[in-house]
N, C-alpha and C positions, 0 to 999 in steps of 0.2 A: 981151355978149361973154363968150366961155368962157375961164376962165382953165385954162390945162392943169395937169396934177398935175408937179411937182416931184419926177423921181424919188431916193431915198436909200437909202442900203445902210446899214446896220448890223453889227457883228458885236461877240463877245466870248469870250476865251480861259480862262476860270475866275475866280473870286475867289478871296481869300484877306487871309492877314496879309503885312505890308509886312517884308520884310529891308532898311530902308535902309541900317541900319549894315555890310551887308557886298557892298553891290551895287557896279559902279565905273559911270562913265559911259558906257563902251563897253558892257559889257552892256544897260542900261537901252535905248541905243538900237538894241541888237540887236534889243529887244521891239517897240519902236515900227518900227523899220525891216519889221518883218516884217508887223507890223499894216498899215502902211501901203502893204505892194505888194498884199497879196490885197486894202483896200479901190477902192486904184488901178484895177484889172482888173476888179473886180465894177461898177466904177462907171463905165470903159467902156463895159462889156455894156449896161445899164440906159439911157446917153445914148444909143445906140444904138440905143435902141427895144427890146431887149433886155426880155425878162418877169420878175418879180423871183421868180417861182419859178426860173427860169436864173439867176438874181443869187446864191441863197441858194445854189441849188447848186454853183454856182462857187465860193464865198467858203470854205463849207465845205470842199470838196473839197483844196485847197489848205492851209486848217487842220489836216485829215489830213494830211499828209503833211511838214508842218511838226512836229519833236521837240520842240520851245519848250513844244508844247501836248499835254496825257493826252487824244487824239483819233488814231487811225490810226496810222502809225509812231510811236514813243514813248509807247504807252498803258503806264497802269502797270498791274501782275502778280495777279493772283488771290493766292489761299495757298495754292495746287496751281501756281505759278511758270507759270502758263500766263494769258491773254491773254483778255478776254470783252469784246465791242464792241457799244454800242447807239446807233444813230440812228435819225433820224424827220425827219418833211417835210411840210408841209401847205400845201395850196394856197387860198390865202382866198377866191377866186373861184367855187370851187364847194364847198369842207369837204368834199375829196379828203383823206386823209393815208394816207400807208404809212412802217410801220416796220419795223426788226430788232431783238432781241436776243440776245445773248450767242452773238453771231460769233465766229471765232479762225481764218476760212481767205480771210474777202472781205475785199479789200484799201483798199477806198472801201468801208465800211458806209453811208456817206449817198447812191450811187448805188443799194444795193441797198435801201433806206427806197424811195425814188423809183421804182422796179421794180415794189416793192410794191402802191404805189399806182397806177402807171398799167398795168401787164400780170396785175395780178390781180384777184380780188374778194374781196380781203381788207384789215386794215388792217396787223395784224402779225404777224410771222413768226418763230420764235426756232430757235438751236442749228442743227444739223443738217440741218432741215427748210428753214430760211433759207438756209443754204448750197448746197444743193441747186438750189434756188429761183433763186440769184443766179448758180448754174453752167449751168441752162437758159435764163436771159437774155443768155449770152455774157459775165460781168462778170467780170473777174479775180481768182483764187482765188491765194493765197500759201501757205508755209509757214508757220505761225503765228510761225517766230523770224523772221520777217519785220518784227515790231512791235516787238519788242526792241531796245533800248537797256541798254548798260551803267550809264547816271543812272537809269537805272529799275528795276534792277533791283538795286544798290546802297539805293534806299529800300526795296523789300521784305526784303531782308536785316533793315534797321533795326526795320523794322516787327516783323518775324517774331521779333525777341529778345524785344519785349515782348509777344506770342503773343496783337493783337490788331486785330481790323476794323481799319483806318486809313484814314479820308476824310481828304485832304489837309488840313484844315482842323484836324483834330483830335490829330495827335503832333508837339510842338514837340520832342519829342528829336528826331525825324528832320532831319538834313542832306544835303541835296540836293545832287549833282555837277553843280553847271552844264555844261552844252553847251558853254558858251560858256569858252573857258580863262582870263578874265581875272577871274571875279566870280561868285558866285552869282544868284540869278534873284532879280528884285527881290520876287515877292511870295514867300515861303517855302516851297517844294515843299513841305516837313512839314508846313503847316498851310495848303495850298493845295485848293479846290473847284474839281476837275480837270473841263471839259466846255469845249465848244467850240458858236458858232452864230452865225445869220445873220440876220435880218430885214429885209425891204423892200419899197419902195414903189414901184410903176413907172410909168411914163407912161401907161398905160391907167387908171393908180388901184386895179390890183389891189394884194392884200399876199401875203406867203409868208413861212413862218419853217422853219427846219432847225435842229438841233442834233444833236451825235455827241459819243463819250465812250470812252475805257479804261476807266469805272468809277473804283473804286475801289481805293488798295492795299490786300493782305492781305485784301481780302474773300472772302468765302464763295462758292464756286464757282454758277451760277447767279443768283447777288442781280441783280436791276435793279431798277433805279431810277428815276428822273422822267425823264429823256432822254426814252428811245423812247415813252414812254406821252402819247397824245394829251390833252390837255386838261391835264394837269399842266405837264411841262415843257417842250411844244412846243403853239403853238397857233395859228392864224391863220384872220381875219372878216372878209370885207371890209366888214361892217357897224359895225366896231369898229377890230380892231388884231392885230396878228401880234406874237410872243410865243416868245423864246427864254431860258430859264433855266439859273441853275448854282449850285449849292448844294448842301445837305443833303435829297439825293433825296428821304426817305423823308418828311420834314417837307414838300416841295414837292407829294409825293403827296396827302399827305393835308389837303392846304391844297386841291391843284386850284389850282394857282395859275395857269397861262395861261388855263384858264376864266374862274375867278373875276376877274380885270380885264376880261377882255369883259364880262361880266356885270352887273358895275357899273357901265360903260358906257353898255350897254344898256338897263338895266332902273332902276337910280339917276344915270345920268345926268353922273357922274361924268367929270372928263377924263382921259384916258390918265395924265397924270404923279399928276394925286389919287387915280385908283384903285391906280397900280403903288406909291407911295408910303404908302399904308396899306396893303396885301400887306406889303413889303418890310418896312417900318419899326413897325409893332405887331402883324400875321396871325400872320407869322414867327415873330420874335423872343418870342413870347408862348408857341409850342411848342418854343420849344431851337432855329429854323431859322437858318439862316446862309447867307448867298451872294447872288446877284442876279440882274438879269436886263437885255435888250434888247426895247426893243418901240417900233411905230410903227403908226403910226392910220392913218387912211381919211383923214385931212387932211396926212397925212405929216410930225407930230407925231412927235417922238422922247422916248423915256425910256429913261435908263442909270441903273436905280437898284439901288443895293447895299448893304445894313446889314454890308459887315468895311472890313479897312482899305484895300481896294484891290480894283480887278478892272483885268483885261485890256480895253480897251474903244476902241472907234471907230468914225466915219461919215466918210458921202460923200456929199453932196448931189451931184445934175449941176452943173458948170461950176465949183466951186469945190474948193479943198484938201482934202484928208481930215485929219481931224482925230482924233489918236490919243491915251489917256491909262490910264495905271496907277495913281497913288494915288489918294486920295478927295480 
């Protein structure tokens, strides 16, 4: 007897440090309330028969446009006050993936990732050229103050006093304008690892993971980072596990970290949560990395694992409640 695959969505809105002292309840469950419709929807698609590269993409696409999260409307500001957008997508069923970077006119950069991949023969595409790119696929092009938020752009203000890079994670002076009027966001916009993503497992047993991003605030115009770049912060095998990160880009690069968990897999044998748990918990933290990630196996095995004090985080098995959570 064939047991069929169980399919489950995954998804995750950044890490960072916890503000419990200034959150209220209705904010908190503004986070969860929002986690919990895009996993609702995703996880639909997927009982449905549904592909979980359609999974990832929906789930994401929705995160764009969600201001809660530094993905699509609401990304946060270069130090040139303008706007650079990276996503990627990969398809574990056949190690398809296509990305963009440092977008400022496509309005879903995780549809033009996807573009990427299925209408061209390339894997990424940056600036200008991506835009272009995403305007001869028929994908909607904005005005860059399309992505702007006044919360966002009140922390580049912050940022820009003390006249330096700022990854969410890293200026505890910065104070953040919640969206929301009643409370600040429960992990700390100022010391928050701004990125957004999906991963899933679908009824055929394939996997797919997607991740999109604003970057960082106050960064240097061009910087990207582990989003769009394949093998670091977006990764998926269906011989292994699909792999969405959010962190300290530059540490995630240079670790390979959606690789390297496959790989361990792979080649040591290791199970999804002991390989993502030594990444996360000594790779990391051993070079200065900070943040976390979502990933789910070929056995439709989940790992939400994060070395700060909190991430954005939840799933959806078929048939059962979505389960949403923010601190550690």
């Amino acid at each position: 007897m064939t047991i069929k695959p169980q399919p489950v969505i995954a998804i995750h809105g950044g890490a960072g440090t916890i503000s419990r002292s200034t959150i209220s309840a209705a904010q908190e469950a503004a986070y969860h309330a929002a986690l919990q419709d895009i996993l609702r929807t995703a996880q639909q698609l997927l009982s449905s028969g549904g592909s979980a590269l359609d999974a990832v993409s929906l789930a994401v696409d929705m995160l764009e446009d969600c201001p809660l999260f530094n993905a699509g409307y609401g990304a946060v500001f270069t130090h040139d006050a303008t706007h650079e957008l990276d996503a990627a997508i990969m398809d574990g069923a056949t190690l398809r993936a296509g990305a963009v970077a440092c977008v400022s006119r496509v309005r879903r950069p995780l549809r033009a990732a996807r573009a990427v991949m299925e209408r061209s023969e390339h894997v990424l595409l940056v600036g200008t050229g991506a835009e272009a790119f995403a305007q001869a696929c028929g994908l909607e092009l904005v005005d860059p103050a399309y992505f702007s938020t006044a919360e966002r752009r009140e922390q580049l203000l912050r940022a820009l006093s003390g006249d330096a890079a700022v990854l969410d994670h890293d200026a505890a002076n910065l104070t953040f304008c919640s969206p929301v009027a009643d409370g600040s966001a429960p992990l700390d916009e100022g010391q928050k690892l701004g990125t957004v993503g999906a991963v899933a497992f679908d009824a055929h047993g394939n996997l797919a993971a997607a991740t999109s991003t604003g970057g960082m605030t106050n960064k240097r115009s061009g910087r990207v980072g582990d989003s769009p770049l394949i093998g670091a912060g977006t990764y998926a095998d269906n011989r292994s596990a699909a792999i969405s990160c959010t962190g300290t880009g530059e540490m995630f690069i240079r670790a390979v970290v959606g690789h390297d968990i496959c790989a361990r897999m792979a080649y040591a044998g290791q199970s999804l949560e002991a390989a993502a748990q030594e990444i996360v918990m000594k790779v990391l933290p051993a070079m200065g990395g900070r943040g976390g990630l979502i990933a789910v196996d070929a056995q439709g095995n989940l790992s939400l694992s994060f070395n700060t004090e909190g991430m954005y985080r939840g799933y959806a098995r078929a048939g059962a409640a979505p389960q949403t959570a923010i601190f550690a």
